[in-house]
KOLFIGU-477112 format. One record per residue: residue in one letter; x, y, z of N, C-alpha, C in turn. Coordinates in steps of 0.02 Angstrom, whole numbers, padded with zeros to 5 digits, always signed. Layout:
! residues N
aXYZXYZXYZ/...
This chain:
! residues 378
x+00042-00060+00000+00000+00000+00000+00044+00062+00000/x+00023+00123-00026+00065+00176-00032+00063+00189+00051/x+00132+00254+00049+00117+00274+00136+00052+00352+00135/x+00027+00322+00197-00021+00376+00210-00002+00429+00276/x-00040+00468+00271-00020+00540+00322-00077+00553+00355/x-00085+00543+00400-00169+00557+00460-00159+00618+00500/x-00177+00692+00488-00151+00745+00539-00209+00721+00589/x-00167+00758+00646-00239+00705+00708-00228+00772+00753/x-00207+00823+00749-00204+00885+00795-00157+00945+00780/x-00180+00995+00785-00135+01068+00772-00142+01078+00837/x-00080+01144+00863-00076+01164+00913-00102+01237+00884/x-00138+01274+00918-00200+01340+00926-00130+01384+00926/x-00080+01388+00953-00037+01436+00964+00022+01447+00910/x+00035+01400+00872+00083+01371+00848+00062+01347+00753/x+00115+01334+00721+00102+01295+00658+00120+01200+00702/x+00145+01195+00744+00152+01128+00772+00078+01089+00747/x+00090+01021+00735+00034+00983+00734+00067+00902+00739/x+00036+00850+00759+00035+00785+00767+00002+00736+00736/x+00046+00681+00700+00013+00638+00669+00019+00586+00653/x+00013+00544+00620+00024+00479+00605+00055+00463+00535/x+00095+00436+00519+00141+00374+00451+00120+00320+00451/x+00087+00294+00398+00091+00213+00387+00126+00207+00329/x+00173+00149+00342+00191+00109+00299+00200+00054+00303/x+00204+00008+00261+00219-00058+00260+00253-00116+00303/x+00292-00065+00328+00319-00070+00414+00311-00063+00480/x+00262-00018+00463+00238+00012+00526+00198+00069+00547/x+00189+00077+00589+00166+00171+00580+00211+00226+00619/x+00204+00267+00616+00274+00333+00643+00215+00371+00660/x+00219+00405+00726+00208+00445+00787+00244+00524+00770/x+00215+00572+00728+00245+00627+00725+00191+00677+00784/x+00257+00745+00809+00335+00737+00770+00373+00666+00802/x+00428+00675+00750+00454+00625+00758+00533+00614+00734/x+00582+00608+00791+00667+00590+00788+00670+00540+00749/x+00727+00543+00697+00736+00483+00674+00819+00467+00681/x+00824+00403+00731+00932+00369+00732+00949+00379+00678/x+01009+00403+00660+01041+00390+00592+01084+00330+00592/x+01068+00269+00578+01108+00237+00564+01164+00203+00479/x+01186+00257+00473+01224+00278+00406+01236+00214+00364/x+01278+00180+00395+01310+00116+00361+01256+00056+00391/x+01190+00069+00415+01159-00009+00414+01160-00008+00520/x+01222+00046+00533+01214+00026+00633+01184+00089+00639/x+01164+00103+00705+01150+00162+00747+01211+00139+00790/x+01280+00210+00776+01334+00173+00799+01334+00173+00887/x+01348+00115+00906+01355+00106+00994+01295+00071+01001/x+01244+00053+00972+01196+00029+01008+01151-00018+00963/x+01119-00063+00992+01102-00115+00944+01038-00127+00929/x+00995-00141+00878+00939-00138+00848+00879-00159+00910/x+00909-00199+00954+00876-00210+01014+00854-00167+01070/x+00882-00141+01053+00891-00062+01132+00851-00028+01093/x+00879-00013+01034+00830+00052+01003+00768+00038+00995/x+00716-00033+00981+00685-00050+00983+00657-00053+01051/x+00681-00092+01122+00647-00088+01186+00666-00041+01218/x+00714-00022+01194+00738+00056+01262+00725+00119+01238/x+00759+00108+01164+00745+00199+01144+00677+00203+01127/x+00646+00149+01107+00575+00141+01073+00561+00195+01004/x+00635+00186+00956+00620+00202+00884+00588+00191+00841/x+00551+00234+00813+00484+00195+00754+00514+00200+00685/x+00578+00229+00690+00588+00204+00607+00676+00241+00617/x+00723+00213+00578+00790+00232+00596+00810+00244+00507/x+00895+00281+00490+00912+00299+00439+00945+00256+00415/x+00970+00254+00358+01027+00229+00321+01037+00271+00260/x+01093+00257+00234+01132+00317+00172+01139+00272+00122/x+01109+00308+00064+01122+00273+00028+01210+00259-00026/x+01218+00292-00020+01318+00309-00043+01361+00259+00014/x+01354+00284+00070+01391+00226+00127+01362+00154+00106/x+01305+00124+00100+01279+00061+00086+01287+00039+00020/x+01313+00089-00026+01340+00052-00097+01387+00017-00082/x+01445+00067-00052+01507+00048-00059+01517+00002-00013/x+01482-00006+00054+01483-00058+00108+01422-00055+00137/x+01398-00130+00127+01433-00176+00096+01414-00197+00038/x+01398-00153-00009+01371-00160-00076+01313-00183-00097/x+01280-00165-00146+01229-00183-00165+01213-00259-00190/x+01259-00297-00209+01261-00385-00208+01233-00404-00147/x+01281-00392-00083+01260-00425-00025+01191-00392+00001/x+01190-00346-00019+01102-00327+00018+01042-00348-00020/x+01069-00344-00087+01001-00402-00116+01010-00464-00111/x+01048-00482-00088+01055-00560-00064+01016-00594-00022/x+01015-00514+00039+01020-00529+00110+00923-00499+00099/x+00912-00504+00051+00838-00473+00062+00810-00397+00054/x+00870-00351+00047+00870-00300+00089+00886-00264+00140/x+00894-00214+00145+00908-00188+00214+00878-00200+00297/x+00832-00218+00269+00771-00223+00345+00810-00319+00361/x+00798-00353+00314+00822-00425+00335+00913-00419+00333/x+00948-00388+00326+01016-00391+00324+01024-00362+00393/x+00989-00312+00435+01008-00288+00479+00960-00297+00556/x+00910-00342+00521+00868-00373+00583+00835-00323+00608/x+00795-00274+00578+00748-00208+00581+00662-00225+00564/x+00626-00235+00589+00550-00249+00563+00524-00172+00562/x+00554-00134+00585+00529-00052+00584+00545-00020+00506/x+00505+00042+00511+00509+00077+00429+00591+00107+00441/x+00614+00086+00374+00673+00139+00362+00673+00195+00306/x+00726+00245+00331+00721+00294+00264+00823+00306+00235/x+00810+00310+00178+00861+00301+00174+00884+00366+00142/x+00933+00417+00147+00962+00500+00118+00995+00449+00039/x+00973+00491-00009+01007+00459-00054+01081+00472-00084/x+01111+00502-00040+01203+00497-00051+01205+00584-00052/x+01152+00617-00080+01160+00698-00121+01211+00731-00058/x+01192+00722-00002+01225+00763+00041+01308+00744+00066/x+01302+00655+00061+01360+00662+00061+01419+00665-00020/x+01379+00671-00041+01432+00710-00111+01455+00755-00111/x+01417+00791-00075+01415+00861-00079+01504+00887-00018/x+01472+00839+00030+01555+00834+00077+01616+00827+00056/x+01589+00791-00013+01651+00768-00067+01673+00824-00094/x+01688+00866-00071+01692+00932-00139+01767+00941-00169/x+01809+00891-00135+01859+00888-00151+01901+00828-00222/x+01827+00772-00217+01825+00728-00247+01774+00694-00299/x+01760+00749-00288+01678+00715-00343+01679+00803-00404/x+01651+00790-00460+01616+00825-00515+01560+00819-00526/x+01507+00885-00521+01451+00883-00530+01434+00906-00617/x+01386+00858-00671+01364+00868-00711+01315+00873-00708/x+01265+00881-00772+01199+00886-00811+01173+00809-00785/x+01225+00766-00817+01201+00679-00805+01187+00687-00738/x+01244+00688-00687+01252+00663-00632+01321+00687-00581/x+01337+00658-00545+01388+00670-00520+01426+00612-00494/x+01507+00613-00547+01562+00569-00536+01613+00585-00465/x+01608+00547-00429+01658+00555-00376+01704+00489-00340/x+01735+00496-00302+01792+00440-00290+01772+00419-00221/x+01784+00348-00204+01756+00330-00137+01808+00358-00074/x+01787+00371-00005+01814+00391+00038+01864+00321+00046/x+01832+00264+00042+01861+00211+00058+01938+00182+00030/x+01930+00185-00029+01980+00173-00080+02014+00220-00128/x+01959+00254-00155+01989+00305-00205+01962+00297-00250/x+01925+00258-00267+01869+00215-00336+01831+00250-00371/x+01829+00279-00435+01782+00304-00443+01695+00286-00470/x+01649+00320-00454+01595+00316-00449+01551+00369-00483/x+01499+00344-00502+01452+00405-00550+01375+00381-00524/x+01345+00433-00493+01296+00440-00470+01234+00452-00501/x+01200+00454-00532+01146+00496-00600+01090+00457-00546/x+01047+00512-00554+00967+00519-00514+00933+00431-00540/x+00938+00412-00605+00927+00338-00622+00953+00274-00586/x+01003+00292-00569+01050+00254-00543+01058+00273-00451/x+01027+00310-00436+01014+00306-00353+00959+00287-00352/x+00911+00286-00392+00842+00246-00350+00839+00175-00383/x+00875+00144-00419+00887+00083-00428+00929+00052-00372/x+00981+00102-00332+01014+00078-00278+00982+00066-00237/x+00915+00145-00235+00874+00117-00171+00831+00066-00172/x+00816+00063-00238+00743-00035-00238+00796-00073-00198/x+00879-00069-00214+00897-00152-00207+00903-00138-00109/x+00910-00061-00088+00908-00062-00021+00857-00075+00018/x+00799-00033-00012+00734-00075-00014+00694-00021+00060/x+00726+00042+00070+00688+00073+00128+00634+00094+00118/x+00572+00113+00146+00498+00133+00158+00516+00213+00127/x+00553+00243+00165+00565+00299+00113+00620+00309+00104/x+00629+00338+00036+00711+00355-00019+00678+00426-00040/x+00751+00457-00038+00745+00527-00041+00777+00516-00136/x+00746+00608-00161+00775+00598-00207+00840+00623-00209/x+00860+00616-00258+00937+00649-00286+00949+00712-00283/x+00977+00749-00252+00988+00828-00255+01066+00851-00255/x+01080+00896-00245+01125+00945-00257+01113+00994-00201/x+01160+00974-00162+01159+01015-00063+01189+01086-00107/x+01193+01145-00103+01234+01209-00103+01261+01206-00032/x+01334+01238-00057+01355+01249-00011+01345+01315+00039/x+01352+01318+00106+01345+01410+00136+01404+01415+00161/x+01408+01485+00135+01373+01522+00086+01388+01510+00005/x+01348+01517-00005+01357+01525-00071+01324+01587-00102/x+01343+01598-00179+01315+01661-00209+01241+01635-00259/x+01210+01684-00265+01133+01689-00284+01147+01640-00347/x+01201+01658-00398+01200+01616-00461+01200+01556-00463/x+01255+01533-00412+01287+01447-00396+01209+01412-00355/x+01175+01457-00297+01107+01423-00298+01063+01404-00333/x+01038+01470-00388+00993+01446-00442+00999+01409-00491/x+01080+01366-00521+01087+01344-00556+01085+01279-00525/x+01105+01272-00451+01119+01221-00406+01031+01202-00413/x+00996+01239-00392+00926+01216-00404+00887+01200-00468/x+00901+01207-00523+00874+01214-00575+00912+01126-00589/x+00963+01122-00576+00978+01026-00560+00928+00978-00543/x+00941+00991-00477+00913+00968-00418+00816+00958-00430/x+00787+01014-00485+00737+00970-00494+00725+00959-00568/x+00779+00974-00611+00790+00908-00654+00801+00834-00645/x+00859+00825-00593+00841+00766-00566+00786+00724-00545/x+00742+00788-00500+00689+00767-00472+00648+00725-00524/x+00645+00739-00562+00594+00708-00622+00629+00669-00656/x+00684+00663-00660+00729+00588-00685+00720+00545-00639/x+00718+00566-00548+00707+00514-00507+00635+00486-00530/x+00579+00520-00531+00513+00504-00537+00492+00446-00591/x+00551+00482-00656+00523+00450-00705+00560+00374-00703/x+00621+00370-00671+00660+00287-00659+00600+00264-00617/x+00576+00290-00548+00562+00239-00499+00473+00213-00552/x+00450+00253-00586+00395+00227-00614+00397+00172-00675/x+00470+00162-00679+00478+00102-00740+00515+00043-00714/x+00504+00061-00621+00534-00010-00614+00472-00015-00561/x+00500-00078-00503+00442-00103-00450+00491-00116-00395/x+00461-00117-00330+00517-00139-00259+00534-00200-00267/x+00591-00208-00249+00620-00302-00246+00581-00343-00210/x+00555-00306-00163+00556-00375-00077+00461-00336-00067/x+00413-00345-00095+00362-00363-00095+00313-00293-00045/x+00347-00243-00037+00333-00182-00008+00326-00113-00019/x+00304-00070-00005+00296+00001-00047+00342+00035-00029/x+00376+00082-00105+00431+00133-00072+00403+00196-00086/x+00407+00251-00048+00389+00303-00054+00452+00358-00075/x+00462+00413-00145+00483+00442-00153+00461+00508-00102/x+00526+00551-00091+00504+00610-00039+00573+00666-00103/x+00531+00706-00127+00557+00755-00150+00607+00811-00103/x+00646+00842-00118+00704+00901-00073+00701+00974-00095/x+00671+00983-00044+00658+01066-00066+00752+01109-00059/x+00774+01131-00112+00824+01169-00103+00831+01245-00112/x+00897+01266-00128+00876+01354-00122+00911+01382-00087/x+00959+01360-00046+01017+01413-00001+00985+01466+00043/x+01000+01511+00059+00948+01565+00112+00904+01592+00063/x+00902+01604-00018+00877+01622-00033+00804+01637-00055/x+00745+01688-00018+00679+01672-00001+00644+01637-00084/x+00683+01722-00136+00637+01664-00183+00651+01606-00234/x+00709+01581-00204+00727+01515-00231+00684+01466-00199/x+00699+01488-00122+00649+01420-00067+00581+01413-00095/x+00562+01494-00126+00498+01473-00113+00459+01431-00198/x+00511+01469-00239+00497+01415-00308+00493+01344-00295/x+00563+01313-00259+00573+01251-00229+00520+01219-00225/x+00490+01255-00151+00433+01223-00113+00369+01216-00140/x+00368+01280-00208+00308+01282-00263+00313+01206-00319/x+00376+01180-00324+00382+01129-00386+00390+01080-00344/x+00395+01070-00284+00391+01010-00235+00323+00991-00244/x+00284+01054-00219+00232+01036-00202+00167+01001-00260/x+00214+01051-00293+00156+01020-00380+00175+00929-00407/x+00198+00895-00366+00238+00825-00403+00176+00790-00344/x+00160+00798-00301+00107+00762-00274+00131+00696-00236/x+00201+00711-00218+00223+00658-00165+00189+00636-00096/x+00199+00571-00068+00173+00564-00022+00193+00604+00045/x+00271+00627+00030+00305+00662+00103+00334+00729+00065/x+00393+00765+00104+00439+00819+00066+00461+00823+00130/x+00527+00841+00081+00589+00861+00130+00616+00927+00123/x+00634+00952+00186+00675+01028+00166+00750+00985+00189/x+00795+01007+00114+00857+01002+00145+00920+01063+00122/x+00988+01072+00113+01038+01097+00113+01006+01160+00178/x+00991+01155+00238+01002+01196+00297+01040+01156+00352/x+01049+01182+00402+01081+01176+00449+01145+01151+00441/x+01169+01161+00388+01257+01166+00341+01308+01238+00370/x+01273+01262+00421+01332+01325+00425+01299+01374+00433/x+01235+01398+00423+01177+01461+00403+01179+01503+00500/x+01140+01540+00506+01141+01549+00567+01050+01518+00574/x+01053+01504+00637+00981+01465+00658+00925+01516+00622/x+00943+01578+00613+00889+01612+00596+00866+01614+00530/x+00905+01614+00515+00909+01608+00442+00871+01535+00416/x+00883+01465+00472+00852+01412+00452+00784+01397+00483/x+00768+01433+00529+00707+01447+00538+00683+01500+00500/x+00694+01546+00466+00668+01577+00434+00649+01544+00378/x+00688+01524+00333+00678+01469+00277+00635+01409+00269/x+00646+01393+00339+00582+01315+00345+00520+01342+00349/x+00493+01401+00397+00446+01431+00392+00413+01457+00326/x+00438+01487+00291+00423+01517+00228+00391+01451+00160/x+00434+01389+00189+00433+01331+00126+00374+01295+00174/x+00375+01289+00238+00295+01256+00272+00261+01277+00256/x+00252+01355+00246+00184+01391+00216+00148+01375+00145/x+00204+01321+00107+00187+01299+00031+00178+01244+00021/x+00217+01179+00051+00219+01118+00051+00153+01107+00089/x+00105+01046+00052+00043+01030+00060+00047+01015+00143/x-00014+01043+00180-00022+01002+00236-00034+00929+00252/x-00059+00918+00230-00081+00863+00213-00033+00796+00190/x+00030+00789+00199+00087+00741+00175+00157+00775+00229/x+00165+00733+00257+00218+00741+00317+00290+00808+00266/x+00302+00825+00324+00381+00878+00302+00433+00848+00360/x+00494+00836+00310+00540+00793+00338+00620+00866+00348/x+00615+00873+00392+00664+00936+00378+00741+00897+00436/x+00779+00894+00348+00858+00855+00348+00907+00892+00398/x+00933+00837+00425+01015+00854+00463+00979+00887+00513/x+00945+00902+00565+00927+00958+00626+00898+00927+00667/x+00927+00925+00740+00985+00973+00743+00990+00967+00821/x+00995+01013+00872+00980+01024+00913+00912+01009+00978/x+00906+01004+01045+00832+00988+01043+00806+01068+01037/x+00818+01108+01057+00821+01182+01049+00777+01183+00957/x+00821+01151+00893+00805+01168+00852+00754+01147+00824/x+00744+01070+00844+00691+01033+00839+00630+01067+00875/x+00634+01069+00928+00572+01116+00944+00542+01179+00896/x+00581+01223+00912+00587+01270+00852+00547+01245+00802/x+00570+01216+00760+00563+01196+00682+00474+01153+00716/x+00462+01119+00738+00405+01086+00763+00357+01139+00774/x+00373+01190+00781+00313+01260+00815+00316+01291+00736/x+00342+01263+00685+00364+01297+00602+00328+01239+00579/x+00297+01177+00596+00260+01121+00555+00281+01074+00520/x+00340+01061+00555+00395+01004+00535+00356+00949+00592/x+00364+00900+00533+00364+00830+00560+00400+00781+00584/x+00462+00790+00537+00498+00724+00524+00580+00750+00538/x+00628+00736+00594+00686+00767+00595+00743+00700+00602/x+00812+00724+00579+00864+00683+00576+00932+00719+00599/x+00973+00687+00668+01046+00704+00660+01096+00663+00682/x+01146+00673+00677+01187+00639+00706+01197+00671+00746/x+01186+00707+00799+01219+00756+00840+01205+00701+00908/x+01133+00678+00935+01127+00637+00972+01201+00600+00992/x+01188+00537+00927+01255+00483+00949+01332+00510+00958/x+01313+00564+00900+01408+00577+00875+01418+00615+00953/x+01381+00681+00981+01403+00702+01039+01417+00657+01111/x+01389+00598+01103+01368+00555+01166+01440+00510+01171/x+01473+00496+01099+01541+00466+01083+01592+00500+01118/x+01579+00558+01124+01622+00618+01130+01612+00638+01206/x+01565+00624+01227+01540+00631+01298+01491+00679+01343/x+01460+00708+01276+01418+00742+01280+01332+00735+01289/x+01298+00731+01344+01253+00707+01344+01190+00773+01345/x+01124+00760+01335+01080+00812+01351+01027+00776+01400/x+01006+00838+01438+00960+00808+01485+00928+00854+01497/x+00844+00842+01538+00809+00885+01541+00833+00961+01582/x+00864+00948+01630+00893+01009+01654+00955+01040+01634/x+00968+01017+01567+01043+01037+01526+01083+01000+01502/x+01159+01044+01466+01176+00969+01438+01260+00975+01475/x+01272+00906+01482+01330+00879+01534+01386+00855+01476/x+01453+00863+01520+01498+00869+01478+01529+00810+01540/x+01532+00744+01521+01548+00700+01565+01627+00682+01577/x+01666+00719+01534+01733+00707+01550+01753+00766+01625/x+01712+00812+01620+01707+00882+01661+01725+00847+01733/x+01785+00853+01764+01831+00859+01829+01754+00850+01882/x+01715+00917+01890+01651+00911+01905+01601+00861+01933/x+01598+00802+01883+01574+00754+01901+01597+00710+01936/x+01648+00708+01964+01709+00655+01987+01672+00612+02049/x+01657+00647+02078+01600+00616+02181+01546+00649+02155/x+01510+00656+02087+01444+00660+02079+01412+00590+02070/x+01376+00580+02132+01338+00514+02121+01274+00493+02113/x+01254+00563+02095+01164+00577+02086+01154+00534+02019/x+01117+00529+01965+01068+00475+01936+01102+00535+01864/x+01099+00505+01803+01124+00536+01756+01070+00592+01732/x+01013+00562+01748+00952+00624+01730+00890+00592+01772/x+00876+00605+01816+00825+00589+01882+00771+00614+01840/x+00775+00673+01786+00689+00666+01764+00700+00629+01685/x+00740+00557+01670+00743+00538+01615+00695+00496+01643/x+00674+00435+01593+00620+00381+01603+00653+00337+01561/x+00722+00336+01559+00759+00270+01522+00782+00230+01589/x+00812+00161+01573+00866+00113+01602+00926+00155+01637/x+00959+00187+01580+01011+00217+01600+01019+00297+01631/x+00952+00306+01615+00967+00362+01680+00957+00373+01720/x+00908+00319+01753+00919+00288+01845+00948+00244+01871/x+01001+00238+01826+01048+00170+01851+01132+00163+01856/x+01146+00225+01811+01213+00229+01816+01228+00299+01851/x+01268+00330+01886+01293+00392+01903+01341+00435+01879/x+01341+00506+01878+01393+00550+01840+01451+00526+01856/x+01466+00508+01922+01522+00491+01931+01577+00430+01917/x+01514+00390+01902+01537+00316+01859+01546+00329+01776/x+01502+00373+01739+01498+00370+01652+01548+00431+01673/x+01565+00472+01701+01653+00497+01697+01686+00442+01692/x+01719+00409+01746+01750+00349+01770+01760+00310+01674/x+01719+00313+01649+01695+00273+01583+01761+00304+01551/x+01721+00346+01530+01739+00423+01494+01826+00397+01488/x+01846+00433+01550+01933+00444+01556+01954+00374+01559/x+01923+00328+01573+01962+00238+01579+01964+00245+01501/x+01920+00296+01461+01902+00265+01372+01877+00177+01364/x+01813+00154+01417+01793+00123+01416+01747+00093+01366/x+01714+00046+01343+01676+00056+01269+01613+00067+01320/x+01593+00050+01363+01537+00021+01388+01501+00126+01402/x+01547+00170+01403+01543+00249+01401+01518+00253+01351/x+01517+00225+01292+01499+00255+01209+01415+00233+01211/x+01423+00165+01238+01346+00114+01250+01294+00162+01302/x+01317+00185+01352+01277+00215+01381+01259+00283+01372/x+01296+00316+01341+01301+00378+01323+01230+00399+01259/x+01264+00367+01238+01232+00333+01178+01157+00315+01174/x+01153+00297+01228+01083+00255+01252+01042+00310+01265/x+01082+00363+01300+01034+00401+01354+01015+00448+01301/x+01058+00479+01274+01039+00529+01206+01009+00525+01164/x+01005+00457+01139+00921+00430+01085+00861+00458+01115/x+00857+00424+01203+00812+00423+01244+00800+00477+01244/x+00826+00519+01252+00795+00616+01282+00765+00641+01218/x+00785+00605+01158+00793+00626+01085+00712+00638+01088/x+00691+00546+01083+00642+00509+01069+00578+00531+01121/x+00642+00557+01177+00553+00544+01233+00539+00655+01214/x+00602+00680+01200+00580+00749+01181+00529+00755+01137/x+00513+00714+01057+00468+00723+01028+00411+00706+01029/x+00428+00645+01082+00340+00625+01117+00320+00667+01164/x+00370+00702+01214+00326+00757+01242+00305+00795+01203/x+00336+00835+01135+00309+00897+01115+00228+00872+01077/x+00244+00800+01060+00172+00752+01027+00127+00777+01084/x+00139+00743+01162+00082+00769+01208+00046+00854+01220/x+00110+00865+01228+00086+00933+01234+00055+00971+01181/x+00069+00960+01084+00012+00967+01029-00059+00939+01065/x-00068+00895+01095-00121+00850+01084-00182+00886+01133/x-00145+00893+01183-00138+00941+01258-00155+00996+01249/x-00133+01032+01193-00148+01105+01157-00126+01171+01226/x-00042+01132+01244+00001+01171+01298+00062+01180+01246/x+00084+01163+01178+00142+01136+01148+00180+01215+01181/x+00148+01265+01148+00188+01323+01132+00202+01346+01193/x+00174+01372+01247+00214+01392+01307+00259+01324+01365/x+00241+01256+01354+00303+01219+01360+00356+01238+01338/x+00355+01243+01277+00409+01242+01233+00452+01309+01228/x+00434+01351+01231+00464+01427+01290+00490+01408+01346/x+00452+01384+01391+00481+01363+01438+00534+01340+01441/x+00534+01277+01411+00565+01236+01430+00668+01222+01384/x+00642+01284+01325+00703+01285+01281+00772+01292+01311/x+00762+01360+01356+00815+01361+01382+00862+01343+01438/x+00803+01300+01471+00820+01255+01538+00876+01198+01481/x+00840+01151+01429+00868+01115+01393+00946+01120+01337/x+00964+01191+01339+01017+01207+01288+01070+01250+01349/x+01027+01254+01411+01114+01249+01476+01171+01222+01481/x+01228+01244+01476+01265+01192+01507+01288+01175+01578/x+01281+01120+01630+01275+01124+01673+01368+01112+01689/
C-alpha cells in the first residue's frame, strides 16, 4: 500500500501539529526523531535497545555509505536492508546527495550526474538520479529521498539557482526511473522530494512551489543547517511550510539540536534527523532535561546523583555522573553504549513530549519554557 499521512491535531498557538505514518512497516508517531544509522548501525547501540529502550519507530541509512559497504550484491542477497540488519521497523534512506556534496574535493558535478571517488579506496563512482533509486529498490527502505544537489553556505545567488534548477531536473529523472521499475522485496517505497535554495527566499519558495506540484506522499526541506545561522534556518523552513501541502508529512534534513527541533516543530515540521545525538554522546556529551553535561568535566568526579533523575530510560536511573566519567577517562567502550543510550532516549522521549503537549494544546508555552532550561550547560 502507498504510505499515508493522518493529521490528528494542530496546536491553537503554533504551526506545530501531530500525526500519524503508515507504511508497510509500521506506523510513525509525528513529530518524530529519526537514529541515523548511516552504514546499516546506529553506531554504539544495537537494533535491540533502540527498539525496547529507545523505542524508535523508524531509523536511517545512506544510501552512498551502503553502496560501497557492503554493496549492493550483498544486500540483495540478504533481502534488503530491513532482513540484512534485523529491523522490522520503517526505514528511510538519504540518497548519497549530501554526502557528495562533503566530497567537494573529490567528486564533479554534471547535467548527467555526479562522478566522484570513494572515501574508502579512491574508486571512482558516477551517481545519476537513475541510478540512485535503482540503488534504493535493491536497499529497499519505506522511504528514499530523491537525488539533489546540497549548495554549499554560503554560497552566491547564481551557484544556488543553477544548483537548483539541477536538483529538480533530477527530481523528475528520479520520478520517471522509480515509475519504470517495481520494489524487490514485496513492499511500498515512497519517493520524498528536497526542497532546495540556499537562504535564498525566492529560490525556497519556487522550490517548495515545484515540490509541491509533483504530489508526493512526504517532502523534505534540505541543504540547511550546513553552517547558516539558526535564523536564517528557521526563517527558511517557515516560509517553505507555508507551501508544502499540509496534508503529506515535512521531513526537515540534518537538525539538529533539541532547541532546534522544537523550534522547527512550532514551524510544522514533522519528520527530523541528526547525528548530533550519537556523534556528541561518543564524545561525551550528553543532554538532559535540566541541561547538557559534559561528562569528561573534573566536576562530576564524587557526583553520584542519577544521570538524569527526570529521564524515564534504564540508563538514567541506574548509572551515576560519577561512574559514566570513570567510563569516559578509563576510554571504556561500555561509556559510548551508555552515552549513547541516554541521548536517543531524551531525543525520542523529547518528541513525544512535544506530541503530548500538541495533543494537550500546551505545545507552545512548554516549549518557551522549557528551551532554555534544555540548551544549559551544566
Amino acid at each position: 500500500m502507498a504510505l499515508t499521512f493522518e493529521l490528528q491535531h494542530r496546536d491553537i498557538h503554533s504551526k506545530a501539529r501531530a500525526g500519524e505514518i503508515t507504511t508497510d512497516h509500521g506506523t510513525i508517531q509525528t513529530p518524530i526523531f529519526m537514529p541515523v544509522g548511516t552504514v546499516g548501525s546506529v553506531k554504539a547501540i544495537s537494533q535491540q535497545d533502540l527498539k525496547n529502550d529507545v523505542e524508535a519507530q523508524i531509523i536511517l541509512g545512506n544510501t552512498y555509505h551502503l553502496y560501497l559497504r557492503p554493496g549492493l550484491e550483498i544486500l540483495q542477497a540478504a533481502g534488503g536492508l530491513h532482513r540484512f540488519i534485523g529491523w522490522d521497523r520503517p526505514i528511510l534512506t538519504d540518497s548519497g546527495g549530501y554526502q557528495v556534496y562533503s566530497l567537494s574535493g573529490n567528486r564533479k558535478i554534471k547535467e548527467e550526474g555526479v562522478v566522484f571517488q570513494s572515501h574508502i579506496d579512491g574508486s571512482k563512482h558516477t551517481f545519476t538520479p537513475e541510478r540512485v533509486m535503482d540503488i534504493q529498490r535493491v536497499i529497499g527502505a519505506d522511504i528514499i529521498m530523491a537525488f539533489d544537489e546540497c549548495p554549499p553556505y554560503p554560497c552566491d545567488y547564481a551557484y544556488a539557482k543553477n544548483s537548483l534548477r539541477i536538483t529538480h531536473q533530477w527530481l523528475d529523472r528520479c520520478f520517471a526511473q522509480l515509475n519504470t521499475t517495481q520494489p524487490l522485496y514485496g513492499y511500498h517505497q515512497s519517493l520524498f522530494p528536497i526542497v532546495q535554495g540556499s537562504t535564498f527566499s525566492d529560490l525556497r519558495k519556487q522550490s517548495a512551489e515545484f515540490i509541491a506540484s509533483k504530489g508526493a506522499e512526504g517532502n523534505a526541506i534540505g541543504g540547511l543547517s550546513v553552517g547558516e545561522p539558526h535564523e536564517e534556518m528557521y526563517r527558511m523552513t517557515e516560509e517553505v511550510c507555508e507551501i508544502l501541502p499540509a496534508d503529506k508529512p515535512r521531513y526537515l534534513m540534518g537538525v539538529g539540536t533539541p532547541a532546534n527541533i522544537l523550534e522547527s516543530i512550532a514551524l510544522g515540521v514533522d519528520m527530523f534527523d541528526c547525528v548530533m545525538p550519537t556523534r556528541n554522546a561518543r564524545n561525551g556529551q550528553l543532554f538532559t532535561w535540566n541541561g547538557i553535561l559534559n561528562m569528561r568535566n573534573k566536576k562530576w568526579e564524587k557526583d553520584f546523583s542519577f544521570l538524569d533523575e527526570n529521564g524515564d530510560s534504564f540508563v538514567d536511573t541506574y548509572y551515576t555522573k560519577a561512574y559514566v566519567r570513570h567510563l569516559f577517562v578509563a576510554e571504556e567502550l561500555l561509556a559510548l553504549q551508555i552515552a549513547t543510550a541516554h541521548n536517543l532516549n531524551f531525543y525520542l522521549r523529547l518528541v513525544r513530549e512535544a506530541r503530548k503537549q500538541i495533543i494537550a494544546g500546551t505545545f507552545f508555552d512548554w516549549k518557551n519554557k522549557i528551551t532554555p532550561q534544555l540548551m544549559q550547560r551544566l
